[in-house]
N, C-alpha and C positions, 0 to 999 in steps of 0.2 A: 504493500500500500504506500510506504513509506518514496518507494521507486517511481511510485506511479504520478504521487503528486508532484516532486522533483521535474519524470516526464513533460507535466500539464507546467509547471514552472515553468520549463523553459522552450514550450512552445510560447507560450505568451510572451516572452521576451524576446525571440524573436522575431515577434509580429511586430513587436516594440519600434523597428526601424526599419519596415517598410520597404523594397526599392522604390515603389509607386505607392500613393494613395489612393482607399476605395474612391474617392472621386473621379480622378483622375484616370482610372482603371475603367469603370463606368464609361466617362468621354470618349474613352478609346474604342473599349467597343463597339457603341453606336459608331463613331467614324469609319470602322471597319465595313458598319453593317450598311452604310448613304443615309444614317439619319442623326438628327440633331440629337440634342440631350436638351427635352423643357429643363426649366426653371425649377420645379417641382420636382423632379429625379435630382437633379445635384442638390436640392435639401438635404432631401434623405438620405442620398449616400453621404454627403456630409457628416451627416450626424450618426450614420450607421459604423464611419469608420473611426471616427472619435470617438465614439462610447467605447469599439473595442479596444482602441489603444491605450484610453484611460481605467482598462480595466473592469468596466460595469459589464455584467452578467447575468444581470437581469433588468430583459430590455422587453418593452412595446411598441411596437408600430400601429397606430391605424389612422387607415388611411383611406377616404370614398372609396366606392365601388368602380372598377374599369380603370384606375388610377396608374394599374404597370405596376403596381407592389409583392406579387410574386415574381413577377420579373427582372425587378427587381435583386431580391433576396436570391432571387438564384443567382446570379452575378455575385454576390456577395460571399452565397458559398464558393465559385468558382476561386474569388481574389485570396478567400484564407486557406484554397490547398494549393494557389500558385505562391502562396508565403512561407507554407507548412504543410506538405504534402501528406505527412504524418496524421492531422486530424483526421475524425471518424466524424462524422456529421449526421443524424439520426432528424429527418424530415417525417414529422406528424400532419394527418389532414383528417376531414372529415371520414374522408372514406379512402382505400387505396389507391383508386384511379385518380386523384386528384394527387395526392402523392405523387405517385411516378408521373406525372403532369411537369412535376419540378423534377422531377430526375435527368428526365428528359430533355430538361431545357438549359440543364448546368453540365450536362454531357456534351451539349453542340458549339455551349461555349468553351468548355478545356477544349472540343477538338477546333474551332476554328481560333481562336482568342491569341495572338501572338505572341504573350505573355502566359499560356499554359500550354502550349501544344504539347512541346514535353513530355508531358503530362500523360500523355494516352498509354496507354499499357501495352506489350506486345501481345498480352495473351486474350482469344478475344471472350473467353469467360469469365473475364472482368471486366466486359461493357455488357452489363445486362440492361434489361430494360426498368427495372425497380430497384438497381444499385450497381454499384462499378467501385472499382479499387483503382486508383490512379499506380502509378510508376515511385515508387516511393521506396524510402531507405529501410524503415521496419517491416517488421512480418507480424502483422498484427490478426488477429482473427477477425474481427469487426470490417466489414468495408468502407473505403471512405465515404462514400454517399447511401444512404437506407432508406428506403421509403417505404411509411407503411400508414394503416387508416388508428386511427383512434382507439379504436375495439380491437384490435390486434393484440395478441401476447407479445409481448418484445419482452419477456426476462428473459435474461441472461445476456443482452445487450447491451454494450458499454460505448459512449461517446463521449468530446470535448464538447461539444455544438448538439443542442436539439433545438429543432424553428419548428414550432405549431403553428401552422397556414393555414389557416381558415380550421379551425379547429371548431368552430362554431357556426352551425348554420343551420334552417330550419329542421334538418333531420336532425340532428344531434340538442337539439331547444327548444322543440313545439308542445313537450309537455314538462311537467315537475321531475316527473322520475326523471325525464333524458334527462334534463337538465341537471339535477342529482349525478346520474352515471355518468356524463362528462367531467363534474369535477375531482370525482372519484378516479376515472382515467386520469385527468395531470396530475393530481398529488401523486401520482406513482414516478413521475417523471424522475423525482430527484434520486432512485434506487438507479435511474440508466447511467443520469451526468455523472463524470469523476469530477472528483472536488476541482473546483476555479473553473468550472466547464461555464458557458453561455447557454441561458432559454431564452429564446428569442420567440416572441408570442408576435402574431400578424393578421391581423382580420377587420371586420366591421361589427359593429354591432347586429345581433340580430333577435334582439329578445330587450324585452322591459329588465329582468334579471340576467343581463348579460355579464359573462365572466371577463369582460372590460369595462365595466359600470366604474364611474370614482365616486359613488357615493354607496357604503354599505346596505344590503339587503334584510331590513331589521325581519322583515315576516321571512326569509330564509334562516335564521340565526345567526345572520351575518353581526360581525358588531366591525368588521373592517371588511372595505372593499377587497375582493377575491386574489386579485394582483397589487394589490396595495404597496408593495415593499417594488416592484419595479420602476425602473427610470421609465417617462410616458414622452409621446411624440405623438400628439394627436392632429390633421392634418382633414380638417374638414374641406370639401368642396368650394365653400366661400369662407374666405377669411374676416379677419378682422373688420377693413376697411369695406366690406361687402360683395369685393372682386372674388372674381372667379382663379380658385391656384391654377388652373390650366388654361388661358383662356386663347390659347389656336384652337384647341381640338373642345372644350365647354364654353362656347359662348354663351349671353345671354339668352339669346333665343332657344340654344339646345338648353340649357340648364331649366329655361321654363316646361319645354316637350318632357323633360325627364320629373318636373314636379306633376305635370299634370298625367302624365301615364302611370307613376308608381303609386301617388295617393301621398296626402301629409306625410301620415304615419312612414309612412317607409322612405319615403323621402327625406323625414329628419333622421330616422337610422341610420340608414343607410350612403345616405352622401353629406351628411350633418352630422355621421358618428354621436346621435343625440338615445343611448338604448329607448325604444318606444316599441308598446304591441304593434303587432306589425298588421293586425285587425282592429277593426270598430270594437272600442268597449260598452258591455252594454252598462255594467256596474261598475264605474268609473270611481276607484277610490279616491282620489283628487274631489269627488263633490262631499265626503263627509267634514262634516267639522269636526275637528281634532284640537280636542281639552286634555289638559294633564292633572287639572283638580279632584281631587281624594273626595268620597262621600263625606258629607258634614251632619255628624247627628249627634241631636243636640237636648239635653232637658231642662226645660223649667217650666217652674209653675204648672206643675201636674201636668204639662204639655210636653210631647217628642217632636221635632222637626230635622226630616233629613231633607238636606239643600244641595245643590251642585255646584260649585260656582255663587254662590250668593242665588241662586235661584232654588224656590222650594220645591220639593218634587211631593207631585197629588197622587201617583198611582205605578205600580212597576208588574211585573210579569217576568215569570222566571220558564223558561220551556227546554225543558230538555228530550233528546233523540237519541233513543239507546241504541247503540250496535253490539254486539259481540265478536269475539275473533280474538286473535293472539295480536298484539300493537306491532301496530304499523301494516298489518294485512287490511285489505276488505274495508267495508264504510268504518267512517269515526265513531266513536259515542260522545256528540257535544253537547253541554249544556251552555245557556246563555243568560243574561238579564236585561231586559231593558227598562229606563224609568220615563217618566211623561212629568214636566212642570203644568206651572199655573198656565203659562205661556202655550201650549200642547206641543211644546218642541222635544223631542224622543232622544233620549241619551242612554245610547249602547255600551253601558258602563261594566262589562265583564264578560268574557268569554270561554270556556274553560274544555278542549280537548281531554277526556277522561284517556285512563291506561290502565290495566289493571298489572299486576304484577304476576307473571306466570307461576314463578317461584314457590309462591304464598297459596295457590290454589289449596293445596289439601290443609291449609290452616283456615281460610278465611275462602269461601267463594267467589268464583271473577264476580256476578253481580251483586254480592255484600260490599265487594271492595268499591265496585262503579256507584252503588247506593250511596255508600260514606262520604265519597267526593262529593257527590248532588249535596247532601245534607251539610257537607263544610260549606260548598258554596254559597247553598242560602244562609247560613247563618255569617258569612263574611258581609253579605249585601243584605241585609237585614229584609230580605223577601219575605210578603206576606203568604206567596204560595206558588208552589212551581206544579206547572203545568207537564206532562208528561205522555209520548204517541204510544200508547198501546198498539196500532198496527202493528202485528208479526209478533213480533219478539218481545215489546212491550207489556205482553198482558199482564204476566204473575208478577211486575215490579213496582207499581203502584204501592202494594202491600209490603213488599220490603222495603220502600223507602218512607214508609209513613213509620214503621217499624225504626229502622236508624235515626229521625226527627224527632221521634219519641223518645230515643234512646238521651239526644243530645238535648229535649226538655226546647224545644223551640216552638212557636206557634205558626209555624207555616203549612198551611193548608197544600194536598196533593191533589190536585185534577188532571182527571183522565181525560183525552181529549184521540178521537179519532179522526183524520185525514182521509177527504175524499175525492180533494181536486189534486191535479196532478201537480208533482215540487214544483216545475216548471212555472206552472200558471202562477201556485203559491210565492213563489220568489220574485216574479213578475209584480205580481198583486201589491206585494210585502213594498220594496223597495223603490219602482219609478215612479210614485207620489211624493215619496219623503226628501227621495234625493232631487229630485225637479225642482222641490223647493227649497233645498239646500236647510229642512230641517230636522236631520238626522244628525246628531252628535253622537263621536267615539273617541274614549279614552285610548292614553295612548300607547296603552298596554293591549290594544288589540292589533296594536302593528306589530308585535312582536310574536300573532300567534298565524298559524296557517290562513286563518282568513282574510285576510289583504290579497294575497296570491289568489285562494277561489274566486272572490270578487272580481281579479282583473282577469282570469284566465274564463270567466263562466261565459256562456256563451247557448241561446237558446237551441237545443235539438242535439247539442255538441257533449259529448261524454267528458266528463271532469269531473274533479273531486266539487261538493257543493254542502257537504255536511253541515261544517260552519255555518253557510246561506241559510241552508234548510232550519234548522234551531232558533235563527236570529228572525226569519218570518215568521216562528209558529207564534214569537214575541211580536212582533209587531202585528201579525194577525187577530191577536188574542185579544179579546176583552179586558183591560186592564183591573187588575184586583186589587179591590182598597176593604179588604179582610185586616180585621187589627191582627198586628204582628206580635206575639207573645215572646217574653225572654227571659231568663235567669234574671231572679231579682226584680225589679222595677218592672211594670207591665209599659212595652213601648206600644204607641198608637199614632205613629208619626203624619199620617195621613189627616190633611186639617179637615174639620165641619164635623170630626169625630171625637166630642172633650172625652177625656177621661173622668169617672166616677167613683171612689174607691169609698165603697161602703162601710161605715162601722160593723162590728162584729162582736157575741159576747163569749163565743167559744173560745177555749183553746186549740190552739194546734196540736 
């Protein structure tokens, strides 16, 4: 190991001093090829060649779409095995055809490029089509060039250099899980790189939760953006001053035909590098209003008052949607709350994905343990009574959660409640009233839980998670309950137009 870092040492040192720079190297090409070199390519080799000679090793590119950036990058790999013929260089893509896409195109440079011909190898089992070994001083196992997709096994594969080129794009991003498995694919990466090695990440955005976002994904569990620790180079379509980076080949006229044929949406992803669904959202998280005030509840004067924000809430609804399964399989079990002021403005002030613990089954049963949680939750939000879908699975837990309620000495009422319109309709019904009129408030502890993603990903007719949804309409569907709230100690009746009365009495307890 000790050999190998030494190796990676002193290739980098001697990339240190260069005969040519990747600029420079770049110009040359094209003059070979009878074409100019835009303005826009010498940025970026600029700064592609600087980052390596200063050492950075974890680098970003992106850059609009049709832009020349794997074109780039191939060129790039070409200049660091006409520097150091020694490198292994392990090219990731969505899929493998796109891969050897670049394979193929860093192959025609070492054979035509007057500064790598050299390069080419006598034997010709080393110009494959998805990898090649240049002419080179070690005998390494590894090729210098690999190409492979995403989903690929590559253990036991070791490189200086791995470029993920479009490693993102709607097959690998159109749902939660992909998007899960791809970044469970890159964290593998750093088992391939030997230590001081380069990732060189390249793409567009293609997803609202894209693994190029610079703002963390709090409903992923993000609490830092995914590439956070990378140097960034982001290189939108129009710049600053509102100019086009390209403008022989995107003038304004094309740069309009390309807003109007892709659509907003994909137009600020994708040539605005701005991550956005890349479809109409129909539950647009951007219309809730987002509070971060703590319930306020409060006594005097033989009176209880719970408030939001300085505003008093008259009525709440707690609904919960049981599932069963082993966590993280098959539908959620969510429970939810939502409160109503004097104002009738709706504040979605708790959310709670249940889990039971598989472990504990033969001590405690999965729905005792689902029960406990429903019962902590209301007794957190001082619920007069939670609502609960007996549909399916529902039926025999009414009785065991009134059963835990009793246990924990709370006054919250269980109702049973049956479903007969389709979620669809329901969620529909629930939600384009409230948010139309922007009077739907959620704390801000509901971004941090799966429901922001259902929201932005729901889609009518379209298979998605919608758990979350479903729980939060059975609450906003539901007749709100202004049932007195019972509690340890002091009887709360937070709900106004309802005094409290506490009778004398000549018994003892």
């Amino acid at each position: 190991m000790a050999r190998q870092r030494n190796r990676a040492g002193s290739r980098s040192e001697s990339l240190a001093r260069p005969g040519i720079s990747f600029r420079q190297f770049v110009w040359l090409w094209n003059r070979f090829q009878g074409q100019t070199t835009p303005r826009l390519h010498l940025e970026i080799a600029e700064w592609l060649g600087q980052a390596w000679l200063q050492q950075d090793r974890r680098l970003l590119l992106l850059v609009f779409r049709s832009a020349g950036k794997s074109t780039l990058v191939g060129i790039f790999s070409a200049w660091l095995l006409a520097n150091d013929p020694n490198l292994r260089i392990l090219v990731l893509a969505a899929e493998h055809e796109l891969a050897t896409k670049m394979v193929r195109n860093v192959k025609r440079i070492v054979e035509r490029h007057p500064l790598t011909r050299h390069l080419v190898p006598r034997r010709a089992d080393q110009w494959a089509a998805d990898q090649f070994t240049v002419s080179r001083p070690m005998n390494l196992r590894d090729p210098s060039l690999l190409a492979r997709g995403i989903g690929a096994n590559i253990t036991g594969s070791r490189a200086e250099i791995v470029i993920c080129d479009d490693v993102e794009v709607p097959n690998t991003c159109n749902t939660a899980a992909k998007r899960a498995e791809l970044r469970e694919r890159l964290s593998e990466i750093g088992y391939i790189l030997v230590p001081g090695g380069l990732q060189l990440f390249v793409g567009t955005p293609h997803s609202f939760h894209s693994i190029y976002a610079e703002q963390p994904r709090a409903e992923l569990g993000e609490h830092r953006p995914f590439l956070s620790d990378f140097r960034r180079l982001s290189l939108p379509l129009i710049d600053e001053s509102s100019l086009s980076r390209w403008p022989e080949r995107f003038t304004p006229e094309r740069i309009e035909e390309i807003r109007r044929q892709s659509g907003p949406a994909k137009f600020d992803s994708q040539m605005l590098l701005q991550p956005r669904p890349l479809d109409e959202i129909r539950l647009d998280p951007a219309r809730l209003v987002r509070y971060d005030a703590p319930l306020d509840f409060r006594e005097s004067n033989d009176e209880t008052v719970l408030s939001i924000n300085g505003r008093r809430l008259v009525s709440a609804t707690g609904w919960w949607d049981p599932a069963y399964g082993a966590p993280g399989s098959g539908d959620a079990s969510v429970v939810a709350a939502v409160f109503v002021d004097e104002d009738g403005y709706y504040w979605l002030h708790g959310i709670r994905y249940l889990r039971h613990d598989p472990s504990r089954v033969d001590e405690v049963d999965e729905a005792t343990q689902l029960c406990r949680q429903v019962a902590e939750f209301a007794d957190q939000l001082y619920l007069p009574a939670i609502a609960i879908e007996t549909n399916g699975l529902g039926k025999f837990l009414p009785a065991l959660l009134r059963r835990e309620i009793h246990a924990r000495r709370l006054g919250c009422a269980v109702i049973e409640r049956v479903s007969s319109t389709s979620k669809t309709q329901r969620i529909l019904d629930a939600f384009d009233p409230l948010l139309a009129a922007a009077a739907l408030r959620a704390h801000a502890s509901i971004w941090t839980t799966p429901f922001i993603e259902e929201m932005r990903e729901w889609r009518p007719g379209r298979q998605s998670r919608d758990d979350g949804l479903d729980a939060v309409s059975g609450c906003l569907l539901t007749e709100p309950v202004r049932l007195r709230r019972i509690s340890p100690g002091t009887p709360r009746n937070w709900r106004p137009g309802q005094s409290l009365h506490i009778a004398a009495s000549n018994f003892s307890p």
